[in-house]
C-alpha positions as CSV (number, residue, x, y, z in Angstrom):
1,X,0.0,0.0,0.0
2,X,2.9,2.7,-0.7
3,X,1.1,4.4,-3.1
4,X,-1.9,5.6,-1.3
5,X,-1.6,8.5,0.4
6,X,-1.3,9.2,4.1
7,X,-4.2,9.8,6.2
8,X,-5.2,13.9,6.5
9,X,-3.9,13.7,10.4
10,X,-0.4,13.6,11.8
11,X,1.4,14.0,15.1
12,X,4.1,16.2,16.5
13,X,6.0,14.9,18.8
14,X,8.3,16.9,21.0
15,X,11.0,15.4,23.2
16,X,13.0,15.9,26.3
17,X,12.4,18.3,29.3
18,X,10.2,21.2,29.4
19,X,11.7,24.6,27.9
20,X,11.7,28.2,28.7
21,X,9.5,29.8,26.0
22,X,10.1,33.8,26.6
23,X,9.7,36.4,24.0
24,X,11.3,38.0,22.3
25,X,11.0,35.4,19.3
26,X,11.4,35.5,15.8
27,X,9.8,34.0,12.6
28,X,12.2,30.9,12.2
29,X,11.1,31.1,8.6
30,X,13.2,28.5,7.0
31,X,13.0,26.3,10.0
32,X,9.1,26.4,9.7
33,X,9.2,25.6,6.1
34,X,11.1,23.0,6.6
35,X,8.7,21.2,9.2
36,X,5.8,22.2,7.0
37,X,7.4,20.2,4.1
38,X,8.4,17.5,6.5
39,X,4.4,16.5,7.5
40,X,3.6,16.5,4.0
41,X,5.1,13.1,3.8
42,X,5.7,11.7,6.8
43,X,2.9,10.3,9.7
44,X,5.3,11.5,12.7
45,X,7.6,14.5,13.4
46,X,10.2,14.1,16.2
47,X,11.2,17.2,17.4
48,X,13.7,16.3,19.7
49,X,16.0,18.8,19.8
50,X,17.2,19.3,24.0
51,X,15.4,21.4,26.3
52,X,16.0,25.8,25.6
53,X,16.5,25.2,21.8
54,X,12.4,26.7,20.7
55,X,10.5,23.9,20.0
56,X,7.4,25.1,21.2
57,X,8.0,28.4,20.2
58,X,8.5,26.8,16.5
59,X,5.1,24.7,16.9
60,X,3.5,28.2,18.0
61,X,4.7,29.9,14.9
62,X,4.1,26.8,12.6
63,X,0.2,27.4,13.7
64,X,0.0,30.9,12.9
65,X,1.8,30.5,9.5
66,X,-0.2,27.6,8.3
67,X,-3.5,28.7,8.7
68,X,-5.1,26.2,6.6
69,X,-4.0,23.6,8.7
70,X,-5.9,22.2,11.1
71,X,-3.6,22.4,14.0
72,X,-4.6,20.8,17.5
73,X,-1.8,21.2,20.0
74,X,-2.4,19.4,23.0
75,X,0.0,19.6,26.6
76,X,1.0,16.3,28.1
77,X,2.9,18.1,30.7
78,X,-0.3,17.9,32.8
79,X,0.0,15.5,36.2
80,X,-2.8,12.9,36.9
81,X,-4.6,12.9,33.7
82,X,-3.4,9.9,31.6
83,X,-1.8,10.6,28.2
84,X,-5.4,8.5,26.3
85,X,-7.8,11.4,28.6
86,X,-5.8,13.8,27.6
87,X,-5.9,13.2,23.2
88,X,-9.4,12.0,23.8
89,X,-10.7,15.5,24.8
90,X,-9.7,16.5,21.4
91,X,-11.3,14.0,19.5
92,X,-8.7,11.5,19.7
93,X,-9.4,8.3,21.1
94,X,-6.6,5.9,21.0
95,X,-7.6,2.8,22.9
96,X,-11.0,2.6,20.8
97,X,-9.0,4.0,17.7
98,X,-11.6,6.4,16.8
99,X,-10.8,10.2,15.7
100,X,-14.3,12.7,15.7
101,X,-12.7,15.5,14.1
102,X,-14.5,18.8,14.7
103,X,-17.1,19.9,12.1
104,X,-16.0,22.7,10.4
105,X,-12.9,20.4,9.4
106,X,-12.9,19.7,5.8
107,X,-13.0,16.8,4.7
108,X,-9.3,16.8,2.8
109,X,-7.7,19.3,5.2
110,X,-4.8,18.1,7.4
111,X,-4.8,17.9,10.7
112,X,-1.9,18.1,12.6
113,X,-2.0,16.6,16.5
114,X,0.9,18.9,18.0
115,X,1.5,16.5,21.8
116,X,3.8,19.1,23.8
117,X,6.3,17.4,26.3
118,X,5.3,14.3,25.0
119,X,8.4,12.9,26.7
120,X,5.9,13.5,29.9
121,X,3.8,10.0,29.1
122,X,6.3,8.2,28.1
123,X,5.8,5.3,30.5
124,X,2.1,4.8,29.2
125,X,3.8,2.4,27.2
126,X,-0.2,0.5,26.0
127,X,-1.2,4.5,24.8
128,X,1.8,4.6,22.5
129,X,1.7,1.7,21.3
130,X,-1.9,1.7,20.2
131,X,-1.6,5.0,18.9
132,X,1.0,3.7,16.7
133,X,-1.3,0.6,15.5
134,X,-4.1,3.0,15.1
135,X,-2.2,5.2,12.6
136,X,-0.6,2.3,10.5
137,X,-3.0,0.0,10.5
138,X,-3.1,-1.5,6.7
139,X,0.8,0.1,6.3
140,X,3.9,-2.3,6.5
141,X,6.1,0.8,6.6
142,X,5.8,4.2,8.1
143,X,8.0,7.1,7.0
144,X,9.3,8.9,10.1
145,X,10.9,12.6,9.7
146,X,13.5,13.5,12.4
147,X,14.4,17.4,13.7
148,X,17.7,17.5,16.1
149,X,19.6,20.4,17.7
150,X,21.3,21.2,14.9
151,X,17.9,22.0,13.0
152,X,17.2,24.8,15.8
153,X,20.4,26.1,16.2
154,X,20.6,29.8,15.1
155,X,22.1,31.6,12.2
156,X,23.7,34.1,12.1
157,X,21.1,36.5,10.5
158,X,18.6,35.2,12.9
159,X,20.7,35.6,15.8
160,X,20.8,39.3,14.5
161,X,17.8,39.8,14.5
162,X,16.8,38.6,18.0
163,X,20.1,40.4,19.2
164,X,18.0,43.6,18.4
165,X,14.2,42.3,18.2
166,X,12.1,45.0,18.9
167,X,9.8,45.5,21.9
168,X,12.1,43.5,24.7
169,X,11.8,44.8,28.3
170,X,8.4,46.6,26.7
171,X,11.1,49.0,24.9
172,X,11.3,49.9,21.4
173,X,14.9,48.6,21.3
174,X,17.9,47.8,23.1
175,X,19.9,50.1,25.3
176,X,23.1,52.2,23.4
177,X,25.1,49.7,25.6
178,X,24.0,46.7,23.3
179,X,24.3,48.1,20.1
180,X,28.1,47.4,20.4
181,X,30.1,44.8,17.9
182,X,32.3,43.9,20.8
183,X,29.5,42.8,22.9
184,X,27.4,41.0,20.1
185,X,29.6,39.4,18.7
186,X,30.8,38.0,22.6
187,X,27.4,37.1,22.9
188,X,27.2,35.2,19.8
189,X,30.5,33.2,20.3
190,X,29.3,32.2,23.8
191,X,25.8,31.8,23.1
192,X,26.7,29.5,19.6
193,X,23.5,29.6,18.5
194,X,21.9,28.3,21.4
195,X,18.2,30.3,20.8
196,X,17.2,30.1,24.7
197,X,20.6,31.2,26.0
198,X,20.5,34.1,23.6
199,X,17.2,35.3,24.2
200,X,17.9,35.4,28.0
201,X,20.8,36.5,27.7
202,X,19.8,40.1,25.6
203,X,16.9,39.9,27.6
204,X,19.1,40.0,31.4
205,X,21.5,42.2,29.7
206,X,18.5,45.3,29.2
207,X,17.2,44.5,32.7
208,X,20.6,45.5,33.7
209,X,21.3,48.2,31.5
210,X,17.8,49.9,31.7
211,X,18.1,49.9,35.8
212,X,21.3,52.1,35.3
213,X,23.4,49.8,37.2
214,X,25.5,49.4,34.3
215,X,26.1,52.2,32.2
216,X,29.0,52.2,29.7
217,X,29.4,49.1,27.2
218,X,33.1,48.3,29.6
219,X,30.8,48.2,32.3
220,X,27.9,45.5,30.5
221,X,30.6,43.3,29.1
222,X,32.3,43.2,32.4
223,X,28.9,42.3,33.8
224,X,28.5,39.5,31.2
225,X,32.0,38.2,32.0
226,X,31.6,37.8,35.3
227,X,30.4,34.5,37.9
228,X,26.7,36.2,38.2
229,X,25.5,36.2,34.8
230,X,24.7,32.4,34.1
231,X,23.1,32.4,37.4
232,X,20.0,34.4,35.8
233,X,19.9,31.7,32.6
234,X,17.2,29.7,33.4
235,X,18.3,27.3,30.2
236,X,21.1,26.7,32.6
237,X,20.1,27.3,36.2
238,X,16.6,26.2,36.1
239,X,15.7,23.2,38.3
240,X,15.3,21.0,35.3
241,X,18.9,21.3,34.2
242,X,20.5,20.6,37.7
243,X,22.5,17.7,37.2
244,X,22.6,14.5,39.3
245,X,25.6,13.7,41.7
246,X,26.5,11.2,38.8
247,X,26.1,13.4,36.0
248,X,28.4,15.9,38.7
249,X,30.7,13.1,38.9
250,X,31.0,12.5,34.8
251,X,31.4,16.7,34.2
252,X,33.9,16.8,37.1
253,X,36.0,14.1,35.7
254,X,35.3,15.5,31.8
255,X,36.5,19.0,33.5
256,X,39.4,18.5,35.2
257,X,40.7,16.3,31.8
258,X,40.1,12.7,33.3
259,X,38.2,11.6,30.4
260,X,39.1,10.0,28.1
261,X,36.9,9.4,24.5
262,X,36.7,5.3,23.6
263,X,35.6,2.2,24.2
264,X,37.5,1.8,27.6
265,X,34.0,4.2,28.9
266,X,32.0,2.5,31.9
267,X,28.1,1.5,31.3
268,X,27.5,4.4,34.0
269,X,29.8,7.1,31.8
270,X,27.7,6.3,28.3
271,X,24.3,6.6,30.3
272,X,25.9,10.3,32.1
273,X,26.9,11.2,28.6
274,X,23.9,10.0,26.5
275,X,21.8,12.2,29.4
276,X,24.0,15.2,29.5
277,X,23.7,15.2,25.5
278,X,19.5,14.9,25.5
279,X,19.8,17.8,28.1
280,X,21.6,20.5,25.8
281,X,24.4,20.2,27.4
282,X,27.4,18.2,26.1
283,X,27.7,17.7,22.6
284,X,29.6,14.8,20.2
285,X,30.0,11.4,21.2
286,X,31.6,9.0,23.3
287,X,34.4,7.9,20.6
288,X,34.8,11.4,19.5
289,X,35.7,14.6,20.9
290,X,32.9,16.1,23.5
291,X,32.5,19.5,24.2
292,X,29.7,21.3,25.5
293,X,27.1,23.1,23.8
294,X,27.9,26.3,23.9
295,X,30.5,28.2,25.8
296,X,28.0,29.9,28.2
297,X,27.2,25.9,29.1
298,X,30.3,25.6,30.1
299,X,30.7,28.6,32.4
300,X,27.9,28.0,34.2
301,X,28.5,24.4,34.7
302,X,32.5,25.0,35.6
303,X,31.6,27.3,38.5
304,X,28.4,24.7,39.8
305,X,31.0,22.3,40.2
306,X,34.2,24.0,41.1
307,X,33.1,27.3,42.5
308,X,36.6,28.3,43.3
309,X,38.1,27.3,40.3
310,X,38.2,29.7,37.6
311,X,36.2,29.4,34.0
312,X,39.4,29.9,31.8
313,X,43.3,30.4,31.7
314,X,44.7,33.7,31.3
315,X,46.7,34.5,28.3
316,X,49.9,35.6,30.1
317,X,52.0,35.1,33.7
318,X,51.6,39.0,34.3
319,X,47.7,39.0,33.7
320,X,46.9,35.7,36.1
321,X,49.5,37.9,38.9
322,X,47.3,41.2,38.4
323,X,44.2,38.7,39.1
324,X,45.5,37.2,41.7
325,X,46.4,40.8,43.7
326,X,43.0,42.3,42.5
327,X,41.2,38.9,44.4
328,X,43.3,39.4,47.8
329,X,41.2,39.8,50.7
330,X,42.1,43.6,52.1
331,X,40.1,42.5,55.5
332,X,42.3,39.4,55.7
333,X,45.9,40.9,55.1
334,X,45.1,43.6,57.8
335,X,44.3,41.3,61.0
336,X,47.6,40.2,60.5
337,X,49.6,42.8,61.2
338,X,47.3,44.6,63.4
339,X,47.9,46.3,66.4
340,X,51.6,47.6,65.3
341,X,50.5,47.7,61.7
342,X,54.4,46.2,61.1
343,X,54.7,44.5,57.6
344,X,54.9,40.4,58.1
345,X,58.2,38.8,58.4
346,X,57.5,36.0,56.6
347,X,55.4,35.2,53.7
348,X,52.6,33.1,55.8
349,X,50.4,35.6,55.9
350,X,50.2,36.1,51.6
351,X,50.8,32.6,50.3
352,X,47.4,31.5,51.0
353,X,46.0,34.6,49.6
354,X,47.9,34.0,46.2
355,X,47.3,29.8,46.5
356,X,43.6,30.5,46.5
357,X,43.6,33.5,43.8
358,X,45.2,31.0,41.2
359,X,42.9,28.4,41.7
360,X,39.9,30.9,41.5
361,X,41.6,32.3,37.8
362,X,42.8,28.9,36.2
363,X,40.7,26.1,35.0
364,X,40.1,22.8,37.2
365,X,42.0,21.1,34.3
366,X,45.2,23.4,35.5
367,X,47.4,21.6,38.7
368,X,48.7,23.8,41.0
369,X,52.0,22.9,42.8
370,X,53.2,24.3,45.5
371,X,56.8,24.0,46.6
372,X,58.2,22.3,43.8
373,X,61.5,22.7,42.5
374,X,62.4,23.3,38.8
375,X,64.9,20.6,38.0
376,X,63.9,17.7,40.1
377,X,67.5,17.2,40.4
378,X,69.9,14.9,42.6
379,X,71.0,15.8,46.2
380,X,74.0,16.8,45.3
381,X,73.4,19.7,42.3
382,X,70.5,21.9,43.4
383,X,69.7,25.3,42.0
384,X,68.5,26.7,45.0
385,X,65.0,28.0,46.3
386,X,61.6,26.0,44.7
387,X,58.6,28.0,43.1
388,X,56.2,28.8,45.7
389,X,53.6,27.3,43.1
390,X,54.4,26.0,39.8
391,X,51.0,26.4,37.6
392,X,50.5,23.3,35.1
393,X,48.8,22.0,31.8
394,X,49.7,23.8,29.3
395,X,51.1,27.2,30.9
396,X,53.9,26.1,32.8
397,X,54.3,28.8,35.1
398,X,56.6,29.4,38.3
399,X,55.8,31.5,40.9
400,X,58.1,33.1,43.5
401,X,56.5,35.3,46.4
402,X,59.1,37.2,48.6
403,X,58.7,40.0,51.3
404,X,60.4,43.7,51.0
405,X,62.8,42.7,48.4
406,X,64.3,40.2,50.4
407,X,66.5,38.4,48.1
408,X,64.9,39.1,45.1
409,X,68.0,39.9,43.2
410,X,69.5,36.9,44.2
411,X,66.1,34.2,43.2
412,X,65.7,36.4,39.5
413,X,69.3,35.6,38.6
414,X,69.1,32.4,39.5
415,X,66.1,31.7,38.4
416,X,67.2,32.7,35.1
417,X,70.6,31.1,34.3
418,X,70.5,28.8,31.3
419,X,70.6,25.5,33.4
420,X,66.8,26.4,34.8
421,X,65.9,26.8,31.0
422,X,67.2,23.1,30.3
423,X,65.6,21.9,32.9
424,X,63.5,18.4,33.4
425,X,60.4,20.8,34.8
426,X,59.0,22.9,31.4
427,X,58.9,26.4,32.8
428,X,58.0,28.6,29.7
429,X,57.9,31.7,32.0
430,X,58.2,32.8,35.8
431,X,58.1,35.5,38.0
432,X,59.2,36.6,41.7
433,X,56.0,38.2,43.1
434,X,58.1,41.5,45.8
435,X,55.6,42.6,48.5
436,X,56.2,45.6,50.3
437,X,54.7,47.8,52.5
438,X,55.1,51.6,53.4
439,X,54.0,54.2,55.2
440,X,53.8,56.1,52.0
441,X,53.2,53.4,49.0
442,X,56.0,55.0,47.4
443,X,57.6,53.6,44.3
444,X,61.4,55.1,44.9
445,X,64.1,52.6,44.4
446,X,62.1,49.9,42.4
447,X,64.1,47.7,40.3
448,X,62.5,47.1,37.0
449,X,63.1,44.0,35.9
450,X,61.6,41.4,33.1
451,X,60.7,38.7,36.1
452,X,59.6,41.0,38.7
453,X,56.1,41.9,39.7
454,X,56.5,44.9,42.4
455,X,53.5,45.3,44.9
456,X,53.3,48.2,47.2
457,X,50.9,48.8,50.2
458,X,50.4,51.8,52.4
459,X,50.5,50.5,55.7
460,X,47.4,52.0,56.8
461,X,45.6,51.3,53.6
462,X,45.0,47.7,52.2
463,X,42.1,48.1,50.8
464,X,44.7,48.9,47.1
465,X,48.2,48.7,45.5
466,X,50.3,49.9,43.6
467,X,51.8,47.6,41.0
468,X,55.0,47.7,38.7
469,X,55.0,44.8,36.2
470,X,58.4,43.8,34.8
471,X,60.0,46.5,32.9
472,X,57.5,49.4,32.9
473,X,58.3,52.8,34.5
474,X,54.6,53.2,34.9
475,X,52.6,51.5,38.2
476,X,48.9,50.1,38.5
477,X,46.3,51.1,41.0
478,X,45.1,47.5,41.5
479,X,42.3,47.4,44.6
480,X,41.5,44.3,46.6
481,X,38.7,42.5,47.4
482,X,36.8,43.4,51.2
């Protein structure tokens, strides 16, 4: 029976978890076309694209476009009413395999049943099953169209336009703070044509703006880079995207690199994986690379599991070191040297301070060593003082803290003779962190040198620095955390 034609009736299916339908929206022209051309062929649609990615936004759209199709959407994310109740209402009954179509249906006009969060009744196993019989009965095949996330992933011309879509916020466009390149195109690299992470996105990004809090486009892209942002994505944070203490477990171990792709994955990492993937959130597969989503994925998922860790690796020694100042606590450094407000003789007080601002600026995947020394060499041929920390994976950093200039000279030069650069530890760059303190923060008599980073405190005042970064006659005003 190929050659007769399907039945004027059709379902829409759309799997996994609820989404996050918000407007602003836009026409997904092409991708409405495409679904319209799909149904004209095949008995079921599978939307099952993961949860954020506007596949009720698209069914919504597909309704007002088509008017001449009979569209009947019904929601099976409705507790306590079983899935047959719930098509039967509509005209559907499944178990008797009857269908009483409205009246003012013609008699050759489609109908389209569009079941939202389908995924919901899933474990009414005898309703899908004789739904399926009832469809095909007198059919030995069944053509079957399938959408996936790549079918609702943004363009770039759509991405455009719902980067400055009219009417968000109740506005007739976006704040001045918005229309920069800088910031959309951020936006769109992080966002990577995720639809519900962009719309939120713009959308928190005006809230922000229009309240005044920020108010120069330095001051929103700041805002967008920092720990607070993903916290206000609910295609991230809401309580349907929360992972598991297994699926923790998998992302921890994909995280901090202890994951390998292959066949050597357990039973429990393919089931985390093949989860994480129907979520939105991991992408690829298990003998391939995997990545996730989108880069805004990953920031919000790095800080839910390793909240002090950081959410990428600066680009250079001297930018992690201005970090690392800028994240001191002032409050902290103080109580130590009150009453006599006398700088610390040793380096106690400070090496926890800078321990905890690498880990809080470097990614999970990067070790930190402390106390290690650059050569690993015998007893007997040493090159003198170890790294206070020695920053892994693929920076290779060393890191010397010292107190008042105390034998800074003497660590830089050795530091740098030609047997540390042969050594069996890869350093590709280091630098011996001075800290002094003042009554006046003056700079007078500070050696510039390419492997020294200078910091100055007034004794009275540690709530800022003043910095001098290798060679520069200049200094930084760097101010520390309470």
């Amino acid at each position: 029976m190929s050659g007769q034609a399907p039945p004027p009736y059709l379902l829409l299916f759309e799997q996994i978890p609820r989404g996050y339908t918000q407007l602003p929206t836009l026409p997904r022209t092409a991708l409405v076309e495409k679904l319209h051309n799909a149904i004209q062929s095949s008995r079921f649609v599978l939307l099952s694209a993961p949860s954020e990615y506007g596949k009720t936004t698209v069914m919504n759209l597909f309704i007002l476009r088509y008017t001449a199709v009979h569209c009947i959407p019904i929601s099976f994310y409705t507790p306590d009413v079983i899935a047959n109740e719930l098509v039967a209402t509509h005209g559907l009954d499944v178990l008797q395999k009857s269908c009483q179509l409205p009246q003012d249906v013609g008699k050759d006009q489609l109908v389209v049943f569009m079941l939202d969060d389908a995924q919901s009744k899933f474990e009414d196993k005898s309703f899908w099953n004789s739904l399926i019989e009832a469809l095909i009965s007198g059919y030995r095949r069944m053509l079957s169209c399938k959408f996936t996330r790549d079918d609702f992933l943004l363009g770039n011309e759509e991405a455009i336009g719902l980067f400055y879509y009219p009417g968000i916020e109740n506005d007739n466009r976006v704040p001045k703070q918005l229309e920069s390149p800088e910031l959309r195109d951020l936006i769109f690299r992080e966002c990577n044509g995720h639809v519900g992470a962009l719309t939120t996105v713009v959308k928190e990004l005006c809230r922000v703006s229009r309240r005044g809090f920020k108010k120069s486009v330095e001051d929103v892209i700041s805002f967008y880079k920092s720990d607070q942002l993903p916290k206000y994505i609910p295609c991230f944070s809401g309580w349907h995207m929360q992972p598991t203490p297994k699926l923790k477990s998998f992302l921890s171990k994909y995280l901090t690199g202890g994951l390998d792709c292959g066949p050597e994955w357990s039973g429990e990492d393919k089931e985390c994986f093949t989860s994480l993937k129907a979520a939105g959130i991991l992408t690829g597969s298990e003998n391939s690379n995997i990545e996730f989503t989108c880069r805004l994925a990953e920031r919000y998922y790095t800080k839910e599991i390793f909240p002090n860790r950081g959410v990428e690796n600066p680009s250079s020694l001297h930018g992690l070191i201005r970090k690392v100042i800028g994240s001191m606590s002032m409050s902290f450094i103080e109580r130590t040297i009150t009453p006599t407000y006398e700088f610390p003789l040793t380096t106690n007080s400070f090496l926890a301070q800078v321990m905890t601002g690498i880990a809080l600026w470097t990614l999970p995947s990067c070790p930190i060593c402390p106390d290690i020394s650059p050569t690993f060499p015998h007893a007997t041929h040493r090159i003198g003082d170890e790294f206070d920390f020695y920053v892994g994976a693929d920076l290779c950093w060393g890191i010397d803290v010292r107190l008042n200039g105390e034998e800074t000279d003497i660590v830089e030069a050795r530091l740098s003779t030609t047997e540390m650069n042969t050594s069996t530890l890869p350093v590709t760059d280091f630098v011996v962190v001075d800290i002094r303190g003042t009554k006046t923060s003056g700079l007078e008599n500070i050696p510039r040198t390419p492997n020294r980073v200078t910091v100055v405190f007034k004794l009275t005042d540690f709530s800022r620095c003043r910095c001098v970064f290798g060679e520069s006659e200049g200094s930084e005003l760097i101010h520390l955390q309470w």
